[in-house]
C-alpha positions in Angstrom: 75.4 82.8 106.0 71.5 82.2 105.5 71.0 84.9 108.7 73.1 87.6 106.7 71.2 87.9 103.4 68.3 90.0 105.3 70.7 92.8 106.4 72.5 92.8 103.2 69.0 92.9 101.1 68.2 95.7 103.5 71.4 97.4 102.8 71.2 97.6 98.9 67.6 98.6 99.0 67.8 101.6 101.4 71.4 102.2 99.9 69.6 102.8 96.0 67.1 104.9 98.0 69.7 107.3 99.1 71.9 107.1 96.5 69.6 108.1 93.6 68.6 111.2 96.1 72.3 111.7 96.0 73.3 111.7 92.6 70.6 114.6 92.0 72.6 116.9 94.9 75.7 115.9 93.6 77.0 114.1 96.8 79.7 111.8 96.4 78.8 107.7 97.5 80.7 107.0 100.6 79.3 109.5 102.6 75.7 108.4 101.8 76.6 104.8 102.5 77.6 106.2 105.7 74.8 107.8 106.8 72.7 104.5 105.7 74.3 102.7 107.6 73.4 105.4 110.9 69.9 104.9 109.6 69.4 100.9 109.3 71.5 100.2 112.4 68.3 99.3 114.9 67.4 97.2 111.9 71.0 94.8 111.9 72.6 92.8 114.7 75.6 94.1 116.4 77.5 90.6 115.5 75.9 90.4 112.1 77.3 93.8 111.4 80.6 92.8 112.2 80.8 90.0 110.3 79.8 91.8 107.2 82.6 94.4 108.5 85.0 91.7 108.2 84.0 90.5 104.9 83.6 93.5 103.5 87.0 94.9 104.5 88.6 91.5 103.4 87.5 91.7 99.8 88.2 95.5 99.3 91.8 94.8 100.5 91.9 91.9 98.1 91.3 94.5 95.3 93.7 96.9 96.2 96.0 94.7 96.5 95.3 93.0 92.7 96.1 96.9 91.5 98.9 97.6 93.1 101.6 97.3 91.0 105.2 96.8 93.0 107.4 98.1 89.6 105.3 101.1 88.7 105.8 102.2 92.8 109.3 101.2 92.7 110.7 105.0 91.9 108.6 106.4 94.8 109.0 103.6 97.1 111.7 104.9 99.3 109.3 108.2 100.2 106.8 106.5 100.8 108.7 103.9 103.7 109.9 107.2 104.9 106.6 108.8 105.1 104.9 106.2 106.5 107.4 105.6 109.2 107.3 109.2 109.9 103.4 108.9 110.4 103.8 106.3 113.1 106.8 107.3 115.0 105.3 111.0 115.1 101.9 111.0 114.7 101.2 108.0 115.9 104.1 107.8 118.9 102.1 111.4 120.1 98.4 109.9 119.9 99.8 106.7 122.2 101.4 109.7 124.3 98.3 111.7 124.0 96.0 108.8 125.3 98.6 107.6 128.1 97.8 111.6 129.4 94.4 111.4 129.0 94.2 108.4 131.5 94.0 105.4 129.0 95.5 101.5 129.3 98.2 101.0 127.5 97.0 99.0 125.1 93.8 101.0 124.4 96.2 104.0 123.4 98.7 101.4 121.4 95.0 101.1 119.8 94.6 104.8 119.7 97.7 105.3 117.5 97.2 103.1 114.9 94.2 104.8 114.5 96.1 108.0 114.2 98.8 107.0 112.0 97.0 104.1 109.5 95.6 105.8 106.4 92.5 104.2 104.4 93.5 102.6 101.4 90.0 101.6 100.4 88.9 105.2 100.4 91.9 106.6 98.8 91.7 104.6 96.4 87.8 105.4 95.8 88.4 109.1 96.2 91.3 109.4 94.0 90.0 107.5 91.2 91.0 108.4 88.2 94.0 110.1 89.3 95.3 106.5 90.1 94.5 105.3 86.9 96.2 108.5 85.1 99.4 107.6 86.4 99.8 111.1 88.0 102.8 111.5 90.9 100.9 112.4 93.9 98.2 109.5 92.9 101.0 107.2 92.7 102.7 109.0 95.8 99.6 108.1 97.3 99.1 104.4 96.8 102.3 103.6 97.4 102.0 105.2 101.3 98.7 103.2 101.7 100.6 99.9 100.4 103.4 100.5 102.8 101.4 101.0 105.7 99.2 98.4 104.7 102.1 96.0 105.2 102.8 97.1 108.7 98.9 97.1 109.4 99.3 93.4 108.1 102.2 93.0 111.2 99.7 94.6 113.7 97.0 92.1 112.6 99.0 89.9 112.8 100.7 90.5 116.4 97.3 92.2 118.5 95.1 89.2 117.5 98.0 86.3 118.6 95.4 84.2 121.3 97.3 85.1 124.3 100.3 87.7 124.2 103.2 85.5 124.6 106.0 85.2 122.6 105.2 81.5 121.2 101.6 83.1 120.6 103.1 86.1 118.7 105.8 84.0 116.4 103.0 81.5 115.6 100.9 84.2 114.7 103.7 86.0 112.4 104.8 82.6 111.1 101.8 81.7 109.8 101.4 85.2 108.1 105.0 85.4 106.3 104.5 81.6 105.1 101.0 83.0 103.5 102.7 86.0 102.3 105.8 84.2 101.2 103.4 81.9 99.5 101.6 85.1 97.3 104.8 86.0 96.7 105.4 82.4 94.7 102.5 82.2 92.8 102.5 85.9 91.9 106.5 85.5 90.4 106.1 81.6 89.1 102.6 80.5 88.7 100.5 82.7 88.0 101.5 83.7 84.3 101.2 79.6 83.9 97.6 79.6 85.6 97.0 82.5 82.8 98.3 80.3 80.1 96.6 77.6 80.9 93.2 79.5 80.7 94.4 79.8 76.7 92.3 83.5 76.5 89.2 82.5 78.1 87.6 85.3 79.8 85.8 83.3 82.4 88.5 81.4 83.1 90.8 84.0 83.7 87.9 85.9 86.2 87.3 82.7 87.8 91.1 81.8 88.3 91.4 85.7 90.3 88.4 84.8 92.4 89.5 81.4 93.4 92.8 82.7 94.3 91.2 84.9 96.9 88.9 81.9 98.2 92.2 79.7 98.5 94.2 82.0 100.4 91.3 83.3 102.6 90.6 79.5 103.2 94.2 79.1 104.0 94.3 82.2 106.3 90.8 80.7 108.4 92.7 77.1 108.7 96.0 78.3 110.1 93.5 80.8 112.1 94.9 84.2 111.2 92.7 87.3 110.0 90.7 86.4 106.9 92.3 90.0 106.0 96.0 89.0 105.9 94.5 86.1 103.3 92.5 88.5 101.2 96.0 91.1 100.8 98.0 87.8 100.0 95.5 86.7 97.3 95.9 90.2 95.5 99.6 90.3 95.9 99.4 87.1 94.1 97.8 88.4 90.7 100.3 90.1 88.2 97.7 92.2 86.1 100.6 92.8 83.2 99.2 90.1 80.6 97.2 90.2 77.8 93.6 89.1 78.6 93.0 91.2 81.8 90.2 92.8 81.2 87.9 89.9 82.2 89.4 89.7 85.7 89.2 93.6 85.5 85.7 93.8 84.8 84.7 91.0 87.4 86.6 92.7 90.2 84.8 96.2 89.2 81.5 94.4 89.8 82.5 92.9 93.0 84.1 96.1 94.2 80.6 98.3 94.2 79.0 95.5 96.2 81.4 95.3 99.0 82.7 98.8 98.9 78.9 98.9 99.7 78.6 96.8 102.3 81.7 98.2 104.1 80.9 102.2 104.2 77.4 101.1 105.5 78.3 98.3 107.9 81.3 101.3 109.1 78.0 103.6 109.9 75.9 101.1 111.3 78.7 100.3 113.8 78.6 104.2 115.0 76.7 104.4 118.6 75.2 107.1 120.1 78.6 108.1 122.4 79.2 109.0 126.0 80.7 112.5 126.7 84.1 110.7 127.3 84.0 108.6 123.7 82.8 111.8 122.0 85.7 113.6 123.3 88.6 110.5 122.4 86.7 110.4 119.0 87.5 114.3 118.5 90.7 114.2 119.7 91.6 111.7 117.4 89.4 112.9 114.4 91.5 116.5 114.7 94.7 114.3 114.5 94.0 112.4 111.4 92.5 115.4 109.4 95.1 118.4 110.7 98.1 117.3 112.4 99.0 114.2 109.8 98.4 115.9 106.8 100.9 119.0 108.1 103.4 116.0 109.1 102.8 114.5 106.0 103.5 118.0 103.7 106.2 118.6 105.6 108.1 115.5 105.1 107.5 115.4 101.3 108.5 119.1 101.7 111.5 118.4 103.1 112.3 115.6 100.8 112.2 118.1 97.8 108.6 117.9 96.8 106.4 120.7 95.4 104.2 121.8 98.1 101.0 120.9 95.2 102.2 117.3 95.2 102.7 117.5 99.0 99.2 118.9 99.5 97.4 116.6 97.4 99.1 113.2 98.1 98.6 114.5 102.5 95.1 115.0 101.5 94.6 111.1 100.0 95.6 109.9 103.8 93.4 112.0 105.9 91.0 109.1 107.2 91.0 106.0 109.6 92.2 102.9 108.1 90.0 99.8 107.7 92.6 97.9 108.9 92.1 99.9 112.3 88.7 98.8 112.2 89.7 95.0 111.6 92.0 95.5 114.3 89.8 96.7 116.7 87.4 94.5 115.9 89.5 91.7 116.9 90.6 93.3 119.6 87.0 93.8 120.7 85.9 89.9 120.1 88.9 89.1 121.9 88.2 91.9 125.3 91.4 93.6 124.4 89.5 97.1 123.9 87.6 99.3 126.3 84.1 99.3 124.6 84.2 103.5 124.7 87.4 103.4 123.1 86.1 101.0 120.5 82.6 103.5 119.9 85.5 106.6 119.5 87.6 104.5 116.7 84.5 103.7 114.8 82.9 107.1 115.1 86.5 108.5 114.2 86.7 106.1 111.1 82.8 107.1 109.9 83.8 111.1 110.5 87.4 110.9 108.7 85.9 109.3 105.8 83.2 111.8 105.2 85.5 114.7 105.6 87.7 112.7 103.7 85.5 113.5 100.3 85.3 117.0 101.2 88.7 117.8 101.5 89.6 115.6 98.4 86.6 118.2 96.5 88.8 121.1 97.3 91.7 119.8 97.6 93.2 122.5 95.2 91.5 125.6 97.4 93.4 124.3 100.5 96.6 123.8 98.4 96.2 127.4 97.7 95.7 128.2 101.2 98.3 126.3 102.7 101.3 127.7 99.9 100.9 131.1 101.6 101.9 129.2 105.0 104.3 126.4 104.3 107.8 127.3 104.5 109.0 125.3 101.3 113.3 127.0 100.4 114.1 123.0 100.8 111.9 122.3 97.7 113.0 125.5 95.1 116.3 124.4 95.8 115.8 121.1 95.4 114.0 121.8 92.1 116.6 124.7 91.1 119.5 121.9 91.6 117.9 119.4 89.7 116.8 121.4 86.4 118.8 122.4 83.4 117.9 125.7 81.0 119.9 127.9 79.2 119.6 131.8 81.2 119.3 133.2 77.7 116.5 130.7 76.6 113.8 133.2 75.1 110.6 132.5 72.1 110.9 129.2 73.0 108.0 126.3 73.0 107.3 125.0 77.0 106.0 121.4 76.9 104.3 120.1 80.1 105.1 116.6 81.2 107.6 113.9 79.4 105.3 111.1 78.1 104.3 109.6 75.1 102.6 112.6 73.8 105.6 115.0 75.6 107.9 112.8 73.7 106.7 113.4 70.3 106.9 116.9 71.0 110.3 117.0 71.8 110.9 115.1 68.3 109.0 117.9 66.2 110.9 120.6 68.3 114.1 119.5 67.3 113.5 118.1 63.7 112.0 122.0 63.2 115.5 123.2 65.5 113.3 124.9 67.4 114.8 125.3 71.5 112.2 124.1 74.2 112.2 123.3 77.6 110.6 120.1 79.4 108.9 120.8 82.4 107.5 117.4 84.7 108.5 116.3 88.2 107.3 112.9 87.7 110.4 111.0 89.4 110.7 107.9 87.0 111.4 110.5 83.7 114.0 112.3 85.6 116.8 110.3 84.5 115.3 109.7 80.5 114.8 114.1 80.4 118.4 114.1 81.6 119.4 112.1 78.9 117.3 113.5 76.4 116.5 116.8 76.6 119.2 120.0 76.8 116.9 122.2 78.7 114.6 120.8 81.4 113.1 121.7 84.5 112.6 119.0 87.5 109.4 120.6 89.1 105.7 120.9 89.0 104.5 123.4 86.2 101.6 125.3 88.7 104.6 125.9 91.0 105.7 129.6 90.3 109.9 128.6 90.8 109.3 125.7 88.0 107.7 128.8 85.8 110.7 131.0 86.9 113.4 128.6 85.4 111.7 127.6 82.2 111.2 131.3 81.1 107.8 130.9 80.6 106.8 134.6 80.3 110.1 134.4 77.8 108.3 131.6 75.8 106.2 131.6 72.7 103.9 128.5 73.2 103.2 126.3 76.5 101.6 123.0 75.4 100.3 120.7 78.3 100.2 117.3 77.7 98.9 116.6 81.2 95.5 114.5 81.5 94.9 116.3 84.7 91.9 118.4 84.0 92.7 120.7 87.5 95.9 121.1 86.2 94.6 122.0 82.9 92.2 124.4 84.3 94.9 125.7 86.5 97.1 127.3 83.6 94.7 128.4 81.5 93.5 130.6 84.7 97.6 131.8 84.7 98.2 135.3 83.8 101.3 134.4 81.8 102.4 135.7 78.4 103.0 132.3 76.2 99.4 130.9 74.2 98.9 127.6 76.0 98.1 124.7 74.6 95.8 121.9 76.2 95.2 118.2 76.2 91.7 117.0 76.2 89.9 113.8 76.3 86.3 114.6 75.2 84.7 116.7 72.6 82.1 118.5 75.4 85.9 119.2 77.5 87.1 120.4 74.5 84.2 122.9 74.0 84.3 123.7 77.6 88.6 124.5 77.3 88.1 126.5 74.5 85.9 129.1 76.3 88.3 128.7 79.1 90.6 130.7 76.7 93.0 127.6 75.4 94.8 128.7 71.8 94.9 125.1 70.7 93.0 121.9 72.4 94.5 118.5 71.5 92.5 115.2 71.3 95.0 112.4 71.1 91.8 110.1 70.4 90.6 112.5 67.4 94.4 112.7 66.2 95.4 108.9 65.9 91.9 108.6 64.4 92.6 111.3 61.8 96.1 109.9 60.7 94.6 106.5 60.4 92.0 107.5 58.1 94.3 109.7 56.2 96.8 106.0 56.2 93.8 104.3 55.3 92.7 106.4 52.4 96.7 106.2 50.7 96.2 102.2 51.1 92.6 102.4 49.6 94.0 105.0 46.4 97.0 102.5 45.6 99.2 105.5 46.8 101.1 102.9 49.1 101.1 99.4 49.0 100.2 97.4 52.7 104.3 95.7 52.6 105.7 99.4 52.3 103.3 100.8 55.0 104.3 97.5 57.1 108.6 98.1 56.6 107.4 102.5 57.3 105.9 101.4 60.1 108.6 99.7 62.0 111.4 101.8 61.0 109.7 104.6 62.8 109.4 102.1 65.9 112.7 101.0 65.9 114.0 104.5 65.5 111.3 105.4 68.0 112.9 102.9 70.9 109.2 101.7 70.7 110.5 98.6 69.6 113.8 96.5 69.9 115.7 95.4 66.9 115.5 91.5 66.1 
């Protein structure tokens, strides 16, 4: 480990160099740590740079795999497997074919099409960022399809670095991987809340138990001599982030994710030779099949299985890159002398051009949306969303409110205690049901979609209030030429500012709300006007009436 601290001290230093240039041009960090790594490769070792590959990888994986959260996915979960299967029988069954044509070995084009069909979880989940974290459908669309082919990139780990390829070889191999799997799976359902308990709320505990996890199971992966990488996703499956005193683990993850997602986009670049006329070509070839004919596979799919063509385009554009787990495979495969060396250069030059175009198409990813709705034959999705909505035809001076959460659910309440009609309008797919049950008129589709505006009457309506946290989508309807005044959510007083000159009616703060009701509780309590016991038994009524909490 002693040789590797020189090319990582030389990788933080020119990458602070390049990044601080960057933040002034406003270019977004994995490109930059990219092209660093072009820069400092005379300066690292071909196998030094592959280890820190390795390790790199490893620990990113660990981290998605600590925020992925199996129930939230649940509702989407069956796209997604069908999705991702689509992507490797289709576009991954044509790049094998594609290859085979082209004059390559059959197992550098089995190569080839993993490359095609794997998307990057690590950079989805960089690029999509907060849009993860807002619980938005195509976000969540989105990491589930990375965590579904990261499953079956774990089986291709798993079965193109077996020793020899026979079928003891193979079954070892995938032994050893469902026993560690199995074994996540264990501590994740039984342990770990004890392990959590047992750390009675200290912070450092609780960070050091996450981290310890991943050095057990990576430990465990190395001694039954599988990829460090199947450990690493084990040892995230194995943490349950739902308890109480996760923001310590949080916040040491966080830390730990800049320094590797560092030292993973730079070792990618500093892997990328100068390439032959041949490896140029197989790196083009397979660069135009990740970035155009995957995405247009992928839209068409969710098309087809009644999604808005928005939440189509977006959630396509989130799996436009090479997966690190093609790199980890091809890495392997290289060690081992499964991989023509030109075929190996056209992967990694593949991976570091998909990434970079990745951020570019994930900056105007609503431009190309609007592009490609002019071209995309979508009847199968108006139907779909026609079939699956309920409003009154004669619905007219009514209030639309955008999206069925927290916020969207309060709404709904005011509406109806003031008898006033309304419409719900969200197409997120684990509400469906609850609108059904709540709501008399409702529409099953994405609000910027002009069929979803259709059936809710909006140009019939007399206020649309958004509750989405989406600021595109925000910035979106305010830009509509539509007849209702809109309301609009906002988190900051400077976005506020900013969607009030945008022409909003009405901008509402959730934050500046709860704080205003608070003081205006705390002031009653302060005056004698109500005693704390009677604020207590107010309090809970409205939960329990609510469904915010359970009687008993």
């Amino acid at each position: 480990m002693v040789e590797l601290l020189t090319p990582l001290a030389t990788i933080f230093i020119i990458s602070a160099v390049f990044l601080l240039a960057a933040k002034y041009v406003g270019v977004p960090s994995v490109p930059v740590y990219i092209v660093v790594g072009i820069v400092i490769a005379p300066l690292i070792g071909r196998g030094e740079t592959l280890e820190l590959a390795q390790f790199g990888i490893a620990f990113l994986v660990f981290v998605f795999g600590v925020y992925v959260e199996p129930q939230r996915l649940r509702v989407v979960a069956r796209d997604s497997e069908h999705i991702a299967a689509i992507q490797f029988l289709i576009v991954g069954g044509g790049a094998v074919a594609g290859a085979l044509l082209l004059g390559l070995r059959p197992l550098d084009a089995v190569y080839i099409g993993i490359g095609a069909s794997l998307s990057s979880s690590l950079v989805g989940r960089e690029l999509l960022g907060e849009n993860v974290h807002l619980d938005l459908v195509y976000g969540r669309l989105t990491q589930s399809i990375h965590f579904v082919q990261d499953l079956f990139a774990v089986l291709f780990v798993l079965l193109l670095s077996a020793a020899a390829f026979e079928l003891d070889a193979i079954a070892l191999e995938l032994g050893y991987g469902v026993m560690v799997l199995i074994a996540a799976l264990f501590v994740r359902v039984y342990l770990f809340d004890q392990l959590v308990r047992l750390a009675s709320g200290s912070e450092e505990v609780i960070a050091l138990t996450g981290i310890a996890l991943l050095v057990v199971f990576v430990a465990a992966a190395e001694l039954l001599g599988i990829s460090i990488v199947v450990g690493a996703f084990a040892a995230g499956a194995a943490i349950n982030l739902r308890f109480e005193d996760n923001l310590a683990l949080l916040n040491a993850l966080d830390s730990l994710e800049s320094f590797f997602t560092a030292i993973f986009f730079v070792t990618v670049g500093s892997l990328v030779a100068l390439p032959t006329v041949y490896t140029a070509l197989l790196a083009v070839g397979l660069t135009l099949i990740v970035v155009l004919v995957k995405p247009l596979v992928t839209i068409a799919a969710l098309v087809r299985r009644g999604y808005e063509v928005r939440t189509a385009t977006l959630t396509s554009l989130g799996l436009d890159q090479v997966s690190e787990f093609t790199l980890i495979i091809a890495i392997q495969a290289l060690i081992l002398g499964r991989i023509g060396p030109e075929v190996f250069d056209a992967i990694v030059l593949a991976a570091a051009g998909t990434m970079i175009t990745s951020t570019v198409t994930q900056q105007y990813d609503e431009r190309l949306f609007r592009w490609l709705d002019g071209w995309i034959p979508y009847e199968s999705a108006h139907e779909r969303t026609r079939n699956r909505s309920s409003v009154d035809p004669g619905l007219t001076d009514h209030i639309v409110i955008v999206g069925y959460g927290q916020l969207g659910r309060q709404l709904v309440r005011v509406c109806e205690q003031l008898e006033r009609p309304y419409v719900v309008v969200d197409h997120n797919p684990e509400a469906l049901d609850e609108i059904r049950y709540e709501c008399e008129n409702y529409v099953f589709g994405d609000i910027l979609a002009d069929v979803s505006r259709e059936i809710a009457h909006v140009n019939q309506a007399q206020v649309l209030i958004s509750t989405s946290p989406d600021r595109r989508v925000t910035k979106h309807l305010l830009a509509l030429d539509i007849a209702p005044d809109v309301f609009v959510r906002s988190r900051t007083g400077e976005e506020t500012n900013a969607l009030y000159e945008a022409g909003a009616e009405y901008v509402i703060v959730p934050d500046d709300l709860a704080a205003g009701a608070l003081l205006d509780t705390l002031e009653s309590v302060f005056a004698g006007d109500i005693a704390p016991e009677d604020l207590r038994r107010s309090e809970l009524r409205s939960l329990l009436k609510s469904g915010r909490l359970e009687e008993g």
